[in-house]
C-alpha positions in Angstrom: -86.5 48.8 -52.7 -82.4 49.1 -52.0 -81.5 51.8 -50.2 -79.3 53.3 -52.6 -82.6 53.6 -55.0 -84.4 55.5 -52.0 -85.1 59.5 -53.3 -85.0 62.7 -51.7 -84.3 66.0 -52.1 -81.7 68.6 -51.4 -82.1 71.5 -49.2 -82.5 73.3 -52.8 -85.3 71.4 -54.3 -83.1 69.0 -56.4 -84.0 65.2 -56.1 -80.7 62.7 -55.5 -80.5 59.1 -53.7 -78.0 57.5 -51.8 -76.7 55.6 -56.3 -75.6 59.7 -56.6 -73.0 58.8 -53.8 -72.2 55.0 -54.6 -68.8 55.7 -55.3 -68.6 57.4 -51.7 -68.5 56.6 -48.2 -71.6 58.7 -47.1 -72.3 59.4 -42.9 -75.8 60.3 -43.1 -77.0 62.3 -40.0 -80.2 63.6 -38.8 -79.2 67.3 -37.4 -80.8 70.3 -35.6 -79.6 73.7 -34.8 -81.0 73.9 -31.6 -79.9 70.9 -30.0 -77.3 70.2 -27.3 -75.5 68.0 -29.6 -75.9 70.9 -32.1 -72.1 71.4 -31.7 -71.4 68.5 -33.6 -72.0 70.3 -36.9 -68.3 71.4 -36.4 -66.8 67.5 -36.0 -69.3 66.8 -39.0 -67.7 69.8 -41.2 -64.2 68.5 -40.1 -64.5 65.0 -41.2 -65.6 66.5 -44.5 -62.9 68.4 -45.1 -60.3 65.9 -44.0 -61.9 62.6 -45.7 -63.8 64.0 -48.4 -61.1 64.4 -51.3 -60.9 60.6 -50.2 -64.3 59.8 -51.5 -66.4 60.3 -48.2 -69.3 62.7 -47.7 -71.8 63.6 -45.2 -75.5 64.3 -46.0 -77.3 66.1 -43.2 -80.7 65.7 -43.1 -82.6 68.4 -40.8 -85.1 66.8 -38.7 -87.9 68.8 -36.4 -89.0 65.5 -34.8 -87.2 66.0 -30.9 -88.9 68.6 -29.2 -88.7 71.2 -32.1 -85.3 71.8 -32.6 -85.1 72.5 -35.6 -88.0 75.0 -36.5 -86.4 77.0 -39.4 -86.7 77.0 -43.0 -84.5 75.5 -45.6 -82.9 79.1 -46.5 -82.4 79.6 -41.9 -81.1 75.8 -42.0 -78.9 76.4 -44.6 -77.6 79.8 -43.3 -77.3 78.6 -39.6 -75.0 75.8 -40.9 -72.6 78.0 -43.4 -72.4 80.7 -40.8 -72.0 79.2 -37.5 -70.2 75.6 -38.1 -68.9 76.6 -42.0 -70.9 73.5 -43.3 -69.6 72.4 -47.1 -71.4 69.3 -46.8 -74.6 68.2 -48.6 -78.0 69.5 -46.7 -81.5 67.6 -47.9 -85.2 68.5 -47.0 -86.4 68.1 -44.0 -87.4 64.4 -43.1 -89.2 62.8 -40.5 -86.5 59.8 -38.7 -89.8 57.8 -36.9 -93.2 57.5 -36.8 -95.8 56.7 -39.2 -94.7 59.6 -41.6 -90.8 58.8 -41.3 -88.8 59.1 -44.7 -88.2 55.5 -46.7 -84.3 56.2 -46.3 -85.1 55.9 -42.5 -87.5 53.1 -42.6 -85.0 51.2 -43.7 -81.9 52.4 -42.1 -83.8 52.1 -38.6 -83.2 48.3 -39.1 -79.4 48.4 -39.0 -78.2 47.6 -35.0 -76.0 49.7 -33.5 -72.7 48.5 -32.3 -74.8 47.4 -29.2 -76.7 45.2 -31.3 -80.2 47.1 -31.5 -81.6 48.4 -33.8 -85.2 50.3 -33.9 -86.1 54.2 -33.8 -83.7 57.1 -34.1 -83.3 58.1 -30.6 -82.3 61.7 -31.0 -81.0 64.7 -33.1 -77.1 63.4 -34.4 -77.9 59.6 -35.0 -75.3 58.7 -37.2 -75.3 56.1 -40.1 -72.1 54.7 -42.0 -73.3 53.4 -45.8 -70.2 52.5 -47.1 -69.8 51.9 -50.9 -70.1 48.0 -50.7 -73.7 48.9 -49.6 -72.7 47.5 -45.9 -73.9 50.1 -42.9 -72.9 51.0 -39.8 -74.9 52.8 -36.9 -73.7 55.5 -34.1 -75.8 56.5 -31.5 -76.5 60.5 -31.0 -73.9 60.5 -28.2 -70.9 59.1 -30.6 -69.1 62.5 -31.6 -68.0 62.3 -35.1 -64.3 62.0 -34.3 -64.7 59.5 -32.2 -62.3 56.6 -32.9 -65.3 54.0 -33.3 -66.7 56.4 -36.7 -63.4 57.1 -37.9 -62.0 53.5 -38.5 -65.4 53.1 -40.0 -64.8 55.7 -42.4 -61.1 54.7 -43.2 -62.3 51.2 -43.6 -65.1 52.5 -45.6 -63.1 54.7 -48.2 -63.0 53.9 -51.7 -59.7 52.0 -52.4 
C-alpha cells in the first residue's frame, strides 16, 4: 500500500489519508501534552500559520506510547491544544508509533532514515516527518524543534510551486 492511500481518522471521527493532503506539504508529528518537548506545540502552530496559506500543513497525531504522556481523551487533547498552544492545525486519533499494534502510516514511515542515516522506531513524543507532495519524505528526530533551519528548508523546498 502507498502511503498516501494509508487511512485514519481525525480527532472528530472523520476518516482522511495522507491523498486528502497531496497537494500539501504535510509535517506529520506524533505529540503529547505532557511531555518535555510538549512546548513544541507552539513552533508546530507557528509554522502553520506562517507556511500554511503556502500549501503546508501539520497533522498531529497524539500518541500515549512514552511513559503515558498523553492520557486524555480526544475532547482534553483537543482542548489542551486550542487553549494552551492556540493549535489550528489538523489533530487525528490516537495512534500507536511502534510495536506490534503501531498504525500503518507509522509502519511505513518508520522506514524513512533520518538525516543521520537510520531509520527504525520512533524514539519519542515530537518525531517529525516531512511528506512532501512529490511523495519524497524527510525525518527529524524529537529533539529538532520545528523552526529549526534543517525542517524549515525542507518545508520551503517542499512547498507546492
Amino acid at each position: 500500500m502507498q502511503l498516501r492511500d494509508i487511512s485514519f481518522t481525525t480527532i472528530d471521527g472523520d476518516p482522511v489519508s495522507l491523498a486528502d493532503y497531496a497537494d500539501r506539504a504535510v509535517l506529520v508529528v506524533n505529540v503529547a501534552s505532557k511531555c518535555g518537548l510538549t512546548p513544541q506545540y507552539e513552533k508546530l502552530e507557528a509554522l502553520q500559520r506562517q507556511y500554511g496559506d503556502r500549501g503546508f500543513t501539520v497533522l498531529g497525531f497524539p500518541c500515549n506510547q512514552f511513559m503515558n504522556q498523553e492520557p486524555g481523551d480526544g475532547e482534553e487533547i483537543k482542548t489542551f491544544c486550542s487553549t494552551s498552544y492556540g493549535v489550528t492545525f489538523p489533530l487525528m486519533e490516537k495512534v500507536k508509533v511502534n510495536g506490534r499494534r503501531k498504525h500503518p502510516l507509522y509502519e511505513q514511515l518508520r522506514e524513512i532514515p533520518d538525516a543521520d542515516g537510520k531509520a527504525g522506531r520512533v524514539k519519542w513524543n515530537f518525531e517529525k516527518f516531512l511528506v512532501a507532495p512529490d511523495g519524497s519524505v524527510a525525518r527529524f528526530r524529537p529533539t529538532v524543534e520545528p523552526d529549526d533551519p534543517s525542517i524549515v528548508s525542507a518545508i520551503e523546498a517542499a512547498l507546492p510551486r
